[in-house]
C-alpha positions in Angstrom: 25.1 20.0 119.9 23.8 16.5 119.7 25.6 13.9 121.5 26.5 10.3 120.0 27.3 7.7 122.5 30.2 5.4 121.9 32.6 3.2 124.1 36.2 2.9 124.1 37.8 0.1 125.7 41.2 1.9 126.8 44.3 0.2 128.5 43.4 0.7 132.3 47.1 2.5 133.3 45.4 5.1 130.6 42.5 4.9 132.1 44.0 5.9 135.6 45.6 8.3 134.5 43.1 9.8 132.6 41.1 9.5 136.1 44.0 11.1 137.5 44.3 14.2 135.5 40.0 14.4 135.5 40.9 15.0 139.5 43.6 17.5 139.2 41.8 19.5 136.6 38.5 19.2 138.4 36.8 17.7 136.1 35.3 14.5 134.7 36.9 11.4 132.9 34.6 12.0 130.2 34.8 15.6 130.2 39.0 15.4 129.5 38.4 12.7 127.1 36.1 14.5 125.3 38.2 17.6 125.1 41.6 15.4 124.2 39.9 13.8 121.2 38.3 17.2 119.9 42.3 18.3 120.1 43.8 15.3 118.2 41.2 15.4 115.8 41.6 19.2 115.0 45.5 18.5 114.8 44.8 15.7 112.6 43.2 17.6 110.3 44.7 20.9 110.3 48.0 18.3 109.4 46.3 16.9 106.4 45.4 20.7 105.1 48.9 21.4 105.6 50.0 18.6 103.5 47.2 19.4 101.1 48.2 23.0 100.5 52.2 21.6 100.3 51.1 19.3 97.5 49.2 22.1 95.7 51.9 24.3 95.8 54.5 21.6 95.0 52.0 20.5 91.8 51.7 24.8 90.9 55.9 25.1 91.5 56.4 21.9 88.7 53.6 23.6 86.3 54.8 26.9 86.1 58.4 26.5 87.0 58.3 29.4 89.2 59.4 28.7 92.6 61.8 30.3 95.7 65.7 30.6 96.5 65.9 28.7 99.6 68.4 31.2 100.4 65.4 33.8 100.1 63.2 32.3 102.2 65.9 30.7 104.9 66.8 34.6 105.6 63.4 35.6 105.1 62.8 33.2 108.0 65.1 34.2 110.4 64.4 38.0 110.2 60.5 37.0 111.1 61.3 34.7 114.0 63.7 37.6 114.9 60.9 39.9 115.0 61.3 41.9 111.8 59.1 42.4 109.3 60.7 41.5 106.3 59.7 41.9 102.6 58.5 38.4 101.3 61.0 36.6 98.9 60.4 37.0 95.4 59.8 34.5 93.2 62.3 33.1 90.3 62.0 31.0 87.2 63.9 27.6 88.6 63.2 26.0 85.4 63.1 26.7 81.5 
């Protein structure tokens, strides 16, 4: 992978720290930096998909007027975190 070089002018307490955990994980500065960035930037954008696919669904729930009980899916939601394996909720006409 091609590399791009940059600079960062970062407060120095982050900085020693940053040197700090480089030591503990035997590693380099730039090697932890590197990897922290790649992390916040995948959050950052696996967020935005999120919200994407949330405003999709929201925009298909308003055209159709088909959506879920809350009910449905609050119970459907403790069975899976419960370990079950639930059927999904079905889907109701909210709206005329």
């Amino acid at each position: 992978m091609a590399q791009h070089p940059t600079s960062l002018k970062i407060p120095m307490d982050l900085k020693e720290r940053i040197d700090r955990l480089a030591r503990e994980g035997d590693e380099t500065p730039h090697a932890l930096m590197v990897r922290a960035l790649e992390t916040a930037v995948t959050s950052m954008e696996r967020r935005a998909a999120f919200l994407r696919d949330a405003e999709e669904a929201h925009q298909g729930m308003l055209e159709t007027g088909i959506g879920y009980a809350h009910e449905d899916v609050a119970k459907w939601l403790r069975a899976k975190a419960a370990g079950k394996n639930p059927p999904r909720p079905k889907p109701i006409k909210w709206r005329e």
